[in-house]
C-alpha positions in Angstrom: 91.9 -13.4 21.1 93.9 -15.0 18.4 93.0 -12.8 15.3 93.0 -16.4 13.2 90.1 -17.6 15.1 88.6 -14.4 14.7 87.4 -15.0 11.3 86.1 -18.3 11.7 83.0 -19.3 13.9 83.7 -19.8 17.5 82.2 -19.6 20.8 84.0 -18.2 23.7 83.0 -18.8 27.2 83.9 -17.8 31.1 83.2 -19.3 34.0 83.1 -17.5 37.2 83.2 -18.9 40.8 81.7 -18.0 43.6 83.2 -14.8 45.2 86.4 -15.9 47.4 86.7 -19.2 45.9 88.9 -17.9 43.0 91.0 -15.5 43.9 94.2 -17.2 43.4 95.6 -18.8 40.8 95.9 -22.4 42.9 92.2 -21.8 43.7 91.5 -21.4 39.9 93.4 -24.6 39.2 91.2 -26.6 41.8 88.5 -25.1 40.4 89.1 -26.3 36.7 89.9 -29.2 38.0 86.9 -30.0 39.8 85.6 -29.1 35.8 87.1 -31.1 33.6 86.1 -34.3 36.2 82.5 -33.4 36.2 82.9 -32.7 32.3 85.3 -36.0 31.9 82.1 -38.6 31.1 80.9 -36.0 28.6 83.4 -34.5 26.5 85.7 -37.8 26.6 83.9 -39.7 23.8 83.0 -36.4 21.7 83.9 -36.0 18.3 84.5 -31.9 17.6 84.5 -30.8 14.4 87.7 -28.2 15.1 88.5 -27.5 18.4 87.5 -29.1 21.6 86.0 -28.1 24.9 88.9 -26.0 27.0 89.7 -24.1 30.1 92.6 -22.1 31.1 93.5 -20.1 34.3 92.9 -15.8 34.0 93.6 -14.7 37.1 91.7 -11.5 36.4 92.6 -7.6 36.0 92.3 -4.2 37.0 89.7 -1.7 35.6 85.8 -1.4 35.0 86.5 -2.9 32.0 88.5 -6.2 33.5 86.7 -9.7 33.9 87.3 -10.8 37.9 89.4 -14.3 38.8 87.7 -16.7 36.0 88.2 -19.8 33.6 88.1 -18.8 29.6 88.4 -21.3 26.9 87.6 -20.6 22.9 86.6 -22.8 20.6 86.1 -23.2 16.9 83.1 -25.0 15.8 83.3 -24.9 11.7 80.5 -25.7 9.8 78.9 -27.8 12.9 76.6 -25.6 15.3 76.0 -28.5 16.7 79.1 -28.1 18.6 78.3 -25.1 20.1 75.2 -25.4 21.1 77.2 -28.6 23.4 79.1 -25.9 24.4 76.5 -24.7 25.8 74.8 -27.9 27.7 78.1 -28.4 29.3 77.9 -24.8 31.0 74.7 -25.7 31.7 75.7 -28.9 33.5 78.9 -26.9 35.2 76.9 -24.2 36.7 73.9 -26.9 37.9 77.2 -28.7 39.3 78.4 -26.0 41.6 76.0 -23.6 42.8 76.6 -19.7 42.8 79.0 -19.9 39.4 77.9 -17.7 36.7 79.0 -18.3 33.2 79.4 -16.3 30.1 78.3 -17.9 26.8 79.7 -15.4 23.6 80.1 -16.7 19.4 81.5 -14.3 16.3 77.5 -13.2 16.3 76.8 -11.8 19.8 74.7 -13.2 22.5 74.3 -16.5 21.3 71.5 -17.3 24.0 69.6 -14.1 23.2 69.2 -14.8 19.4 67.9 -18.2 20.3 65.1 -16.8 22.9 64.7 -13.9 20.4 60.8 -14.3 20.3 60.6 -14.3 24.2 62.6 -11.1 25.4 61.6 -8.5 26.9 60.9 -5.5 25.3 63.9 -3.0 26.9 66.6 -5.8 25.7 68.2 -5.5 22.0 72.0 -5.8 21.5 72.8 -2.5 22.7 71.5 -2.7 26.3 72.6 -6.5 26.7 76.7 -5.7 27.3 77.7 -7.4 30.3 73.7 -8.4 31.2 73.0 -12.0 30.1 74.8 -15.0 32.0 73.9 -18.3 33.0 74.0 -20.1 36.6 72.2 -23.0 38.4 71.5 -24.2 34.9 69.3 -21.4 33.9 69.6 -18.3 31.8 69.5 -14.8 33.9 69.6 -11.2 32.0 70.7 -8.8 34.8 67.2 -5.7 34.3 67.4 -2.4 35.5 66.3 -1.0 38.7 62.8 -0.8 38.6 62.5 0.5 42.7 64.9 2.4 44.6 65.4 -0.5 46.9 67.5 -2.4 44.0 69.7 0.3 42.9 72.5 -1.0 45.2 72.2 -4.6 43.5 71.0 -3.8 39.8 73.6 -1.8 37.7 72.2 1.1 35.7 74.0 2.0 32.2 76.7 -0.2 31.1 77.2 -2.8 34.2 80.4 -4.0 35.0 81.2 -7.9 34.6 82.1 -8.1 38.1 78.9 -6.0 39.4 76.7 -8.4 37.2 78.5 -11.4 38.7 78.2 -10.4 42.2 73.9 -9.6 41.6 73.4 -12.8 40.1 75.1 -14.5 43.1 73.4 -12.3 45.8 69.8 -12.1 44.1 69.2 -14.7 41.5 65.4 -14.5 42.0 65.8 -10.8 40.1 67.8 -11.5 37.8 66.7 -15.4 36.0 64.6 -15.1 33.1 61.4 -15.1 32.2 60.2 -19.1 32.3 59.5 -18.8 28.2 62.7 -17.4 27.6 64.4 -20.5 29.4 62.2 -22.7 27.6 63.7 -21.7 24.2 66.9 -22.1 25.5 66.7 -25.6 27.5 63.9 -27.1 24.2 67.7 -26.5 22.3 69.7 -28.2 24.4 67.4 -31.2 26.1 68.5 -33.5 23.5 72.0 -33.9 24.8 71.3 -34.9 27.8 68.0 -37.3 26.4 70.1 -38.7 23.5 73.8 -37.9 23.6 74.7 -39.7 20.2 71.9 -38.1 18.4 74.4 -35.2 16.2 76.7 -38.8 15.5 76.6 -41.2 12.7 78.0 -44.7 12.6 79.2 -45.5 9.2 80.3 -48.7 7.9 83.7 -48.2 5.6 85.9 -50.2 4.1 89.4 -48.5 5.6 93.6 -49.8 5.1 94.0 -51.8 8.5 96.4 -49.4 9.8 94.0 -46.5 9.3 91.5 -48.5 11.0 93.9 -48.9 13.9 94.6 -45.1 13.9 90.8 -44.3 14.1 90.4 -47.2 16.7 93.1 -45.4 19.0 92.2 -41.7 18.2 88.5 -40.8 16.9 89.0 -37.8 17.2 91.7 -37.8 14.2 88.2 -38.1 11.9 87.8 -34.7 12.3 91.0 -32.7 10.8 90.9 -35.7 7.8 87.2 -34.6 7.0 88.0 -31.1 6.9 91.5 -31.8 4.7 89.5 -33.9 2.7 86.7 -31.1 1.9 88.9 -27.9 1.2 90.8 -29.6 -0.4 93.0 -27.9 -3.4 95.2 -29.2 -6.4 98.6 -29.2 -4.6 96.7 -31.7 -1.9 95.6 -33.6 -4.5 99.5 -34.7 -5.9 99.9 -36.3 -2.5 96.8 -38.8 -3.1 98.5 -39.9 -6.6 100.6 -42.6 -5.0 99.3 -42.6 -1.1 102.4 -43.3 0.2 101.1 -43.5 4.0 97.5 -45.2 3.5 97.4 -46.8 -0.1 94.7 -49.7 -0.4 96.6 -52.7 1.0 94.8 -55.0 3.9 91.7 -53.3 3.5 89.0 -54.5 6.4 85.5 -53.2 7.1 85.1 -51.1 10.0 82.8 -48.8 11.9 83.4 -45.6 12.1 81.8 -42.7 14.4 81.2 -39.7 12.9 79.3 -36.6 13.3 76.4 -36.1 11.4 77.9 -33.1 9.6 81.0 -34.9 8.5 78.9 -37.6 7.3 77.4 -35.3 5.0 80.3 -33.7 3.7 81.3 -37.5 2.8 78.8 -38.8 1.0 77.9 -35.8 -1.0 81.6 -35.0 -2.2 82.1 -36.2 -5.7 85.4 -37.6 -6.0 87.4 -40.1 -8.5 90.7 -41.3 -7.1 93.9 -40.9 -9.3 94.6 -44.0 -11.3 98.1 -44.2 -10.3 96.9 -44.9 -6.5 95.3 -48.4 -7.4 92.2 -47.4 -5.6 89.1 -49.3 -6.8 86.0 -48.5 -5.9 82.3 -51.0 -6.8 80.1 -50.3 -9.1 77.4 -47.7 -7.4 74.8 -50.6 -7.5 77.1 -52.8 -5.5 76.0 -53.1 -1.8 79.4 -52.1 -0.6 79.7 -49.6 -2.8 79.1 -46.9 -0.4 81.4 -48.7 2.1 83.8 -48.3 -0.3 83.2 -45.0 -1.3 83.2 -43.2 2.0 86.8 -45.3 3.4 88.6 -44.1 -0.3 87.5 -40.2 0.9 88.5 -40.8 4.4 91.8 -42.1 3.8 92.0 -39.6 1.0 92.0 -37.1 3.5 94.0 -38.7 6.0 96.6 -38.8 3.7 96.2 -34.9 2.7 96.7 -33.9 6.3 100.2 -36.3 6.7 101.2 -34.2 3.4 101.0 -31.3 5.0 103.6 -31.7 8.0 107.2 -31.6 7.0 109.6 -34.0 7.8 112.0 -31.7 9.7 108.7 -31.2 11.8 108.3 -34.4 12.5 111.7 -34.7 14.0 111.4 -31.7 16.2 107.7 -32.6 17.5 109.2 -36.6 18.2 110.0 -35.3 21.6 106.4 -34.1 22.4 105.0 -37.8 21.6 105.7 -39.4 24.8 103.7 -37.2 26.9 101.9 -38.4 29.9 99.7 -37.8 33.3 101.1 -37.6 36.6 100.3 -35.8 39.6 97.6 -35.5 42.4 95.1 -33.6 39.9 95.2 -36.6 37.6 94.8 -39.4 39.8 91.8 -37.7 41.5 90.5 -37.4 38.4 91.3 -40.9 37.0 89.6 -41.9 40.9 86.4 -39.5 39.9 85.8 -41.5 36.6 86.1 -45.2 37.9 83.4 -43.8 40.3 81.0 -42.6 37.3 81.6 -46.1 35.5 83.7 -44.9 32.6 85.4 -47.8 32.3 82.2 -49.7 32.1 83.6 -52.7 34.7 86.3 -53.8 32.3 89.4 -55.0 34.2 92.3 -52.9 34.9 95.2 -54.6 31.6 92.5 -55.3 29.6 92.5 -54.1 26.0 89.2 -52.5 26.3 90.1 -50.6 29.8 93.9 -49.6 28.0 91.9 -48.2 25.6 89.2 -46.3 27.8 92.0 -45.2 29.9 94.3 -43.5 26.7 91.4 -41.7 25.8 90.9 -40.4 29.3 94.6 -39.4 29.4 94.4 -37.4 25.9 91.0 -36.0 27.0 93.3 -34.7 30.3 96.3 -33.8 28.4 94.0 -31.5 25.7 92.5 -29.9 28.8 95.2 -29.2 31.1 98.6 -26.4 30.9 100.5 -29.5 29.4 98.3 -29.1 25.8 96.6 -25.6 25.3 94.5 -25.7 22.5 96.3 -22.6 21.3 99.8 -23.3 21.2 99.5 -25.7 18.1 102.7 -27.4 19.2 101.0 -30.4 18.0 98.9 -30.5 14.8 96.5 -33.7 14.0 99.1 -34.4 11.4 101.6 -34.8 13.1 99.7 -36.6 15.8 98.5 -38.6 13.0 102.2 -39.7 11.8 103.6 -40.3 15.5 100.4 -42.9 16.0 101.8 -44.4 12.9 104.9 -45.1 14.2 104.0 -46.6 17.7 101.0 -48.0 16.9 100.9 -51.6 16.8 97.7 -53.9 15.5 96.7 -57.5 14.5 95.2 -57.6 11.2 93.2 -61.2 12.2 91.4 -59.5 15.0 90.1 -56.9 12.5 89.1 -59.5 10.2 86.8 -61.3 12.9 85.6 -58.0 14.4 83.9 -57.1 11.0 82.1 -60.6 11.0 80.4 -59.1 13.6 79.5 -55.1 12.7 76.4 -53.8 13.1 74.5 -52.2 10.5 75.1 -48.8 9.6 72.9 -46.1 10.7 69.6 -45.4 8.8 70.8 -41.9 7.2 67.0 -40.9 6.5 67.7 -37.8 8.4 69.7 -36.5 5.3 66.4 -36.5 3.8 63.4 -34.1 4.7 60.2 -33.5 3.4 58.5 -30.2 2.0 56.1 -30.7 4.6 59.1 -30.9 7.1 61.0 -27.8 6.0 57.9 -25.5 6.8 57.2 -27.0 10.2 61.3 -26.3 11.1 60.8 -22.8 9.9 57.6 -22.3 11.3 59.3 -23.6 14.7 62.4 -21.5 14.4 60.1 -18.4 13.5 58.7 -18.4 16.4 55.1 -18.7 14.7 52.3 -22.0 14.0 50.1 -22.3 11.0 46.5 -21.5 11.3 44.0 -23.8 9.3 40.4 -22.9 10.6 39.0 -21.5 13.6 39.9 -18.1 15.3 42.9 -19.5 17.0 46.3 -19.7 15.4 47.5 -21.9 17.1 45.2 -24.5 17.0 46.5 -26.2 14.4 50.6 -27.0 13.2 49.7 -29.4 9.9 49.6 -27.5 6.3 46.1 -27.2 5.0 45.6 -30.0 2.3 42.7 -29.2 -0.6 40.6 -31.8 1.3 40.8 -29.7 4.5 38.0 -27.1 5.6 39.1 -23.5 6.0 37.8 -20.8 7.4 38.2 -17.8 5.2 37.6 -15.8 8.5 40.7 -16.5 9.6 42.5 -14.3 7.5 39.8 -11.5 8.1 40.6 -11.6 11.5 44.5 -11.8 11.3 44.1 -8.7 9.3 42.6 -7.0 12.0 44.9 -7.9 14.5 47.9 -6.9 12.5 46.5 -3.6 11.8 45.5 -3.1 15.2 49.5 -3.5 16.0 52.3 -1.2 17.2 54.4 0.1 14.3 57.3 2.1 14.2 60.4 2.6 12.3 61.4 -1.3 13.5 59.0 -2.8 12.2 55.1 -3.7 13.7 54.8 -5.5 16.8 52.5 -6.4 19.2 51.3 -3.6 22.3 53.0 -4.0 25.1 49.8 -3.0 27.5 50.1 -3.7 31.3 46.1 -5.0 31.0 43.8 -6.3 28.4 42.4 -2.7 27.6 44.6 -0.3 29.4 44.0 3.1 29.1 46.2 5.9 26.8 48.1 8.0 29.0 48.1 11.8 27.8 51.4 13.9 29.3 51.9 17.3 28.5 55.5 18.2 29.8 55.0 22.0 29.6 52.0 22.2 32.0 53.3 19.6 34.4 56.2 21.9 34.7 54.4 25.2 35.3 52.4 22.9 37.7 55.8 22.2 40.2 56.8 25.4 39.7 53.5 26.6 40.9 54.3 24.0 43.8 57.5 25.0 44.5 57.7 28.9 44.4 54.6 29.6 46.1 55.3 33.7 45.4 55.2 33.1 41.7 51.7 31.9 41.8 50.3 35.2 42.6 51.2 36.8 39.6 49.5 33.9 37.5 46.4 34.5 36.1 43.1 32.9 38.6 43.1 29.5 36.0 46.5 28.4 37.9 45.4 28.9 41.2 43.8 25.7 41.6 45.7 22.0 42.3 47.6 19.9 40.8 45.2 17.7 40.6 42.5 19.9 39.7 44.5 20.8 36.7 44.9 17.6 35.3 41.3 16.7 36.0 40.4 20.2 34.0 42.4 19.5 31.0 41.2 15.5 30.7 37.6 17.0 30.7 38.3 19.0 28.2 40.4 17.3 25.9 37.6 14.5 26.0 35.1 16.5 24.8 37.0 17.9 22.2 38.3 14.2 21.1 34.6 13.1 21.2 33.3 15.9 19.2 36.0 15.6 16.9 35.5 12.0 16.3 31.9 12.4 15.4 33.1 15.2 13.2 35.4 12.9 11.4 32.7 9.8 11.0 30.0 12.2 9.7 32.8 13.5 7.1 33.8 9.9 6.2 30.1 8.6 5.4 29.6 11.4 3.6 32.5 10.8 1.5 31.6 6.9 0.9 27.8 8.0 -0.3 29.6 10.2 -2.8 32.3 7.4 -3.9 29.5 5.1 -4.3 28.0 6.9 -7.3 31.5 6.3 -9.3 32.7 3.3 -11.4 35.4 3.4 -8.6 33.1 2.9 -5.6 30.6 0.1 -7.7 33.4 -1.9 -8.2 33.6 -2.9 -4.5 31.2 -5.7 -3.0 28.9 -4.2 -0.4 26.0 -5.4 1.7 22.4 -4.8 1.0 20.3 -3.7 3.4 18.8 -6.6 4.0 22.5 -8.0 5.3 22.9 -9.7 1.4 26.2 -8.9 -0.9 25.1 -6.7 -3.3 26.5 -7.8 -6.7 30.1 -5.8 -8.1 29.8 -4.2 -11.4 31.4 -7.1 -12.9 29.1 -9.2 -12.5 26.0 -6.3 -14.3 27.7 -6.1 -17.7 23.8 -5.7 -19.1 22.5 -3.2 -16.6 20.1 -0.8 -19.0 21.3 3.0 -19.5 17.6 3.8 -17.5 20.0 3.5 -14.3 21.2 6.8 -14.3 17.5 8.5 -14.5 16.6 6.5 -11.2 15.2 8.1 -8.6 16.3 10.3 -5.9 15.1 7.7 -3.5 17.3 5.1 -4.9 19.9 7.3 -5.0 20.3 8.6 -1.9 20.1 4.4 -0.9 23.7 4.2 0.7 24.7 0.3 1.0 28.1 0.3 2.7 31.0 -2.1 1.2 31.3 -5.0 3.1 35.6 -4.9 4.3 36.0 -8.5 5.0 34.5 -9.8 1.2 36.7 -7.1 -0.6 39.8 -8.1 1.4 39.5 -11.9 1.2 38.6 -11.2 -2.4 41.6 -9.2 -3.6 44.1 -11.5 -1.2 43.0 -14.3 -2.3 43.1 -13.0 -6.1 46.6 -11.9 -5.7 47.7 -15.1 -3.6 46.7 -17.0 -6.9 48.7 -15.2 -9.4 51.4 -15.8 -7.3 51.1 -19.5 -8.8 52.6 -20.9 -5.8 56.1 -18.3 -6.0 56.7 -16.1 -3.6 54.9 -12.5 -3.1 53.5 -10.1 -1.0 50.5 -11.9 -0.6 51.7 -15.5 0.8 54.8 -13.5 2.7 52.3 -11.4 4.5 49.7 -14.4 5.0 52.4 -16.6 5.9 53.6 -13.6 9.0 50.6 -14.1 10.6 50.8 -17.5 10.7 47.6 -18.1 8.0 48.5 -21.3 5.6 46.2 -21.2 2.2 45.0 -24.5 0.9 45.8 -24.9 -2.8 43.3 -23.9 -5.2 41.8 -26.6 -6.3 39.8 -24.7 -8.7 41.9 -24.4 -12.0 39.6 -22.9 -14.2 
């Protein structure tokens, strides 16, 4: 991998065909290109934020270590996850195409799928035993398990699988290797949206653009992207460029719309930015209803103009002969054939400017995607791709004028804007865990406890006891992983199972033992559960007797009456902070009152002193609200302020 792309976020993907089908380099070709026209509809009119969606041709290499015949593509994603995450719905969509391909899905972080299913694994699967385990194919996620009977040792790898060996059990025995129906869940709950709404990550924004820069955007949206991303990084020396905009200075301005992703709308409107005086750029008054029309075209044209700074003009010489580029050949018109069939070019007729236009952005989309353009080469940056448009690209300022007598509206950006309320259910969601308001369940209820709302102090009582009641261990607690609802503690002493086989299998060594090992295996066993039950049942009786005795004695101190306990007759007994006037005649009471044990009531003491320390918090964060908030509990505010 390039070590420049390295550092930045990316996601990295392989897709593998079904065994035979790829095992030349021509079949790999047919392959991708049976790709990019089932991908064509979707990817054409995507705007990326860095790179787009690629394939190239490995052929495969020698070696455990070696990936079999396969396509690989890489590609950057920024600040926008949102890309990835398409990434991923276009594997998705590949491997539903064409059944028995598996797929690989990899960013900087790891298993990409696996951290978004984290809350669903299963309990053998952490980043050290997933290497070469977790693929996707027919649309769904599969993590390749270990054996778990002798039967599957042939087609389950143990250790450290092979890609190939993982590839070839998905394929031959998908039904052991898909995952768990939660685990999909999270994964296809993530990526639903695409295929439900496909412009939901994009923003149409209406700006007030140079005519030629609205004819650039017209012919290339996909130029929006590298502008953006001049526009926000950019430094001092950028900025000299922008004092006289020699390629886009305000002249013939028009309004136009412009499609954008959401992220690059937001890195728009929230840059503060003054142009230099010296480029005559004006901009309304911010109570002016085009003011924000105005705003957002100065910043895009802004950086529009940074990135044609940045290409030299010897550059632009040298990359002249690159510009006339185009598509020929059987692969290209079968896929130009594959689109008219899927209703790309939405009826339009075959000359007309709407068609030319569908059909140029078909071609680039082919070009970007196919040995002609590799994404990697950089034999063409947006700059440069920028200032050849300029030069062949011809438009008609009239026809702009009456297209913006009839632009929508721009889109309701409300989505920029979330509520407290809002933020808690999104991290309760991505947490994995759901607010409980009253009752014993949960789950029951996902809306914050208002001071209206009735609570059940029970609840945190009873979440208490169920996160005690947990598996710790130097991770972290966790739930039990029990194969029942109350199964059974399994006691194992290694030592006497051994002496047990040997007895077993040296038969002569037996005599010599002592009359105790003469008996079965089973025997044994049964021998030493007997009496390692009594002992545990004496010894727990032992223990409760010691423990009582203990609490009668703690009762007596200033200690043990500052708890609240229970009266015999099931009442709380009052704390000594509430018998400030008790008379000194208490400590000559009587034996019989004395030996009167009333036991502290658990539940009162630890709502009292949660609740107590959940208030002093004063609505910051602590250990009380973080621990409260783990499980899931949600405190109503006090509405007590005295």
């Amino acid at each position: 991998m390039n070590p420049q792309i390295a550092d930045e976020s990316y996601v990295e993907y392989r897709i593998f065909p079904v065994t035979g089908d790829g095992n030349s380099v021509i079949a790999l070709e047919t392959f991708r290109s049976e790709i990019l026209i089932k991908a064509g509809p979707l990817v054409i009119n995507y705007i990326w934020q860095k790179d787009h969606f690629g394939l190239r041709c490995a052929p495969g290499e020698d070696g455990a270590t070696a990936y079999p015949p396969h396509l690989h593509g890489v590609t950057r994603f920024g600040e926008n996850i949102e890309d990835e995450w398409f990434i991923v719905y276009l594997i998705s969509e590949i491997t539903k195409a064409f059944p028995g391909t598996v797929a690989s899905i990899q960013d900087n972080d790891g298993e990409v799928l696996l951290i978004e299913a984290a809350h669903h694994l299963p309990k053998w699967l952490d980043p050290d035993t997933s290497t070469n385990r977790v693929f996707m194919s027919d649309g769904d996620l599969h993590i390749v398990p270990y054996p778990s009977t002798p039967g599957e040792l042939p087609i389950l790898p143990i250790g450290v699988p092979s890609v190939q060996h993982s590839v070839k059990a998905i394929q031959k025995c998908p039904h052991l290797t898909r995952a768990s129906q939660d685990v999909r869940d999270a994964i296809n709950s993530k990526i639903k949206g695409f295929s439900t709404n496909p412009d939901g990550n994009f923003h149409q924004a209406i700006c007030s653009l140079p005519v030629k820069l609205a004819a650039v955007l017209k012919e290339d949206p996909q130029a929006l992207a590298a502008a953006v991303d001049a526009f926000y990084e950019r430094d001092p020396i950028d900025l000299k460029a922008c004092r006289v905009m020699k390629h886009f200075p305000p002249e013939d301005m028009v309004t136009s719309q412009v499609k954008m992703s959401r992220l690059m709308y937001a890195q728009l409107l929230h840059q503060r930015f003054q142009p230099d005086r010296r480029s005559k750029w004006k901009i309304p008054a911010t109570s002016n209803p085009r003011y924000k029309a105005a705003d957002l075209g100065m910043k895009i044209a802004h950086g529009f103009e940074i990135l044609v700074s940045r290409v030299p003009e010897q550059t632009l010489d040298e990359s002249s002969c690159h510009s006339n580029k185009s598509s020929s050949g059987v692969r290209w018109e079968r896929f130009l054939a594959a689109l008219k069939e899927r209703g790309f070019f939405q009826g339009e007729l075959e000359g007309s400017k709407r068609y030319q236009q569908l059909y140029r952005s078909a071609e680039k989309y082919y070009l970007d995607c196919s040995n002609l353009s590799d994404p990697s080469d950089g034999t063409n940056s947006p700059g440069e791709q920028v200032m050849q448009l300029l030069k062949t690209l011809t438009f008609d300022l009239q026809e702009f004028r009456e297209t913006e007598k009839r632009l929508p509206k721009s889109t309701d950006d409300s989505w920029l804007r979330i509520t407290p309320d809002q933020l808690d259910a999104m991290l309760e969601s991505a947490s994995g865990t759901k607010p409980a308001t009253s009752g014993h369940n949960p789950k029951s209820s996902t809306n914050l406890p208002s001071q209206n709302s009735e609570f059940d102090p029970e609840v945190i009582a009873d979440s208490f006891e169920h996160f005690v009641g947990k598996v710790s261990s130097y991770e972290g607690a966790e739930f039990p992983r029990t194969s029942g609802k109350h199964a059974p503690q399994v006691n194992f002493d290694p030592s006497k199972f051994t002496d047990a086989i040997d007895s077993i299998l040296r038969p002569e060594a037996a005599e010599y033992d002592d009359e105790g090992s003469s008996g079965s295996l089973s025997d044994m066993f049964f021998d030493e559960d007997l009496e390692s039950g009594s002992e545990m049942v004496g010894e727990e009786e032992r223990i409760e007797d010691l423990m009582e005795e203990m609490d009668r004695q703690l009762s007596l101190t200033e200690v043990g009456k500052s708890f609240e306990k229970k009266s015999s007759a099931g009442q709380e007994v009052p704390s000594e902070d509430h018998r400030q006037k008790k008379d000194d005649d208490d400590d000559e009471a009587s034996a019989d009152e004395k030996n009167t044990y009333d036991p502290v009531d658990l539940d009162v003491n630890l709502l009292k002193n949660i609740l107590e320390s959940y208030s002093s918090q004063q609505g910051l964060a602590g250990p009380a609200s973080n621990i409260l908030h783990s499980m899931g509990v949600m405190v109503p505010p006090n509405a007590d302020q005295s």
